[in-house]
N, C-alpha and C positions, 0 to 999 in steps of 0.2 A: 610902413615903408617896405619896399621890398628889397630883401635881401641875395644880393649879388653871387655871394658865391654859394649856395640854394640855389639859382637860376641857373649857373654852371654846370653843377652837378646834375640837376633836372636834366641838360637839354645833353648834356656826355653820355648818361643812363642811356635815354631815350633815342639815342644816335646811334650808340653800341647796340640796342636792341632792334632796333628798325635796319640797320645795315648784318645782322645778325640772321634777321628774316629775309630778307631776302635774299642774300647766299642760300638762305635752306629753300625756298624758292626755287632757286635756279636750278639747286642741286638735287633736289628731288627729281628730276625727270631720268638722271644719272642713279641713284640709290634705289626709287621706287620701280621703274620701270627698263635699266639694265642699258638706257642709252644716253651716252654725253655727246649733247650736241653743243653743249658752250666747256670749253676750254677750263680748265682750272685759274689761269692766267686773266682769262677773261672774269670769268667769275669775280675772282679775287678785285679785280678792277672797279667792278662795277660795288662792291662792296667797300671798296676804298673812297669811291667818288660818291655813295650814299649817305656815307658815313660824316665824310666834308660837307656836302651841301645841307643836309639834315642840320648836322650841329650847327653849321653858321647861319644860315636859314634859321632855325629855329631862335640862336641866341637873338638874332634882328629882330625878330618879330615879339619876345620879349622881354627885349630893353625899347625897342620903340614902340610897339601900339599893343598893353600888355591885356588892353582888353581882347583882343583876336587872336592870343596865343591857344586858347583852347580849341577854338573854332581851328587855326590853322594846324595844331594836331592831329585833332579828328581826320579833316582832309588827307595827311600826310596818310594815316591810318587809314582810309579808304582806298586811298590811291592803290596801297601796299594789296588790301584785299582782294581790290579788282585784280592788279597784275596778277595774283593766287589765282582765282578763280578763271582767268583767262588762260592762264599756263596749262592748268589743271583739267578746262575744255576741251586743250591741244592735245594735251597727253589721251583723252579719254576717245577721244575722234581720231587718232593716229590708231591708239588700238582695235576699236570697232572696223578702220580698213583693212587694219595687218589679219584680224583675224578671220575677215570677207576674203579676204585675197587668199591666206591660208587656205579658207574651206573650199574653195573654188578651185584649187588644186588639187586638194584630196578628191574633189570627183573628177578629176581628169584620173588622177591616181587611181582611181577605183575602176574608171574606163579600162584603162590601159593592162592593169592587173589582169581584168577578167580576158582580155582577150590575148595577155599572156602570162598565166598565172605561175610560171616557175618562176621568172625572174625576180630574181632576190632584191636589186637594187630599186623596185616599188615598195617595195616591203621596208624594206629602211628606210626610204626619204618617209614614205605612211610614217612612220614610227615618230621619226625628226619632228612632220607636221602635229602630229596630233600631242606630243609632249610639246611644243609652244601654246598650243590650243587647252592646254592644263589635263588631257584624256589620258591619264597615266595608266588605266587598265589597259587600254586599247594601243595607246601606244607600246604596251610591253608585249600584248598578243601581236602587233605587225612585226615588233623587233624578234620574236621567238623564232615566226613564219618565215625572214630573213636568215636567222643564224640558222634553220634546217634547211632552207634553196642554198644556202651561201654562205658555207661555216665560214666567213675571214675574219679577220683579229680586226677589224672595222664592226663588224656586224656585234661580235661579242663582245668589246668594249661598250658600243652602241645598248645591247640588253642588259649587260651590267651596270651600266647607267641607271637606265631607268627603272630595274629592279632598285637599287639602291635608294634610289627617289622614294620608290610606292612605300620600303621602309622608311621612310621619314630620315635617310642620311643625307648625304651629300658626296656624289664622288666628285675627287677631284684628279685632276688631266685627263676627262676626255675631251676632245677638242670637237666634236660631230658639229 
């Protein structure tokens, strides 16, 4: 016979943990990638309403047809993956354009430079693009080339920066 509050406890676990994953779902694109395009509120929501429909959803399925409880886990369990793996496609297609459209700058940037090589202010946005592009050597030689066309307390926060970085720290308040 099966034992009811065992089947409670199963389906509360597996509710907590299924509405668990996916908040970390959501909020991975926020953590891993540095941009929240769903709300914490929202978030929170959908994690509220996963949480409901899982457990009562699940408790239904078994107290009434206890042969399909595993079957209809699994699902639940798939559903969750796909959403991952689709999220995960987004984030990785968002980044291969950011960083097309980045590079496609730097050669305008590199245009423009050569045919006006003092101005400082190539030299820093260079810097900007090439530290999102992860070139932290190269970003700190454009940032140098800047702070010498263009000593401003822009330029030097700017190289201080990304010095900081190539050591392995973290500065914090620069806003560039």
């Amino acid at each position: 016979m099966r034992n009811p509050f065992l089947i409670i406890v199963f389906c509360t676990l597996f509710a907590l943990a299924y509405a668990w994953a996916l908040i970390s779902i959501i909020e991975r694109e926020t953590q891993q990638y540095g941009r929240g395009l769903v709300s914490f509120a929202d978030t929170f929501l959908a994690g509220i309403f996963a949480l409901g429909f899982v457990y009562l959803s699940d408790l239904a399925v078994m107290f009434l047809k206890p042969g399909l409880a595993l079957y209809y886990n699994v699902l639940l369990l798939t559903l969750l993956l796909g959403f991952a793996l689709y999220k995960e496609s987004g984030h990785k297609l968002r980044e291969v354009l950011r960083n097309k459209k980045l590079r496609a700058e730097m050669r305008v940037l590199g245009e423009r430079a050569a045919g006006d090589p003092s101005n400082a202010a190539y030299f820093e946005r260079a810097s900007e693009i090439l530290e999102k592009l992860g070139e932290l050597d190269n970003a700190a030689e454009a940032a140098r080339r800047a702070v010498k066309l263009g000593p401003t307390v822009r330029n030097m926060m700017r190289l201080k920066h990304i010095e900081e970085e190539l050591r392995g720290g973290h500065s914090e308040g620069y806003g560039g």
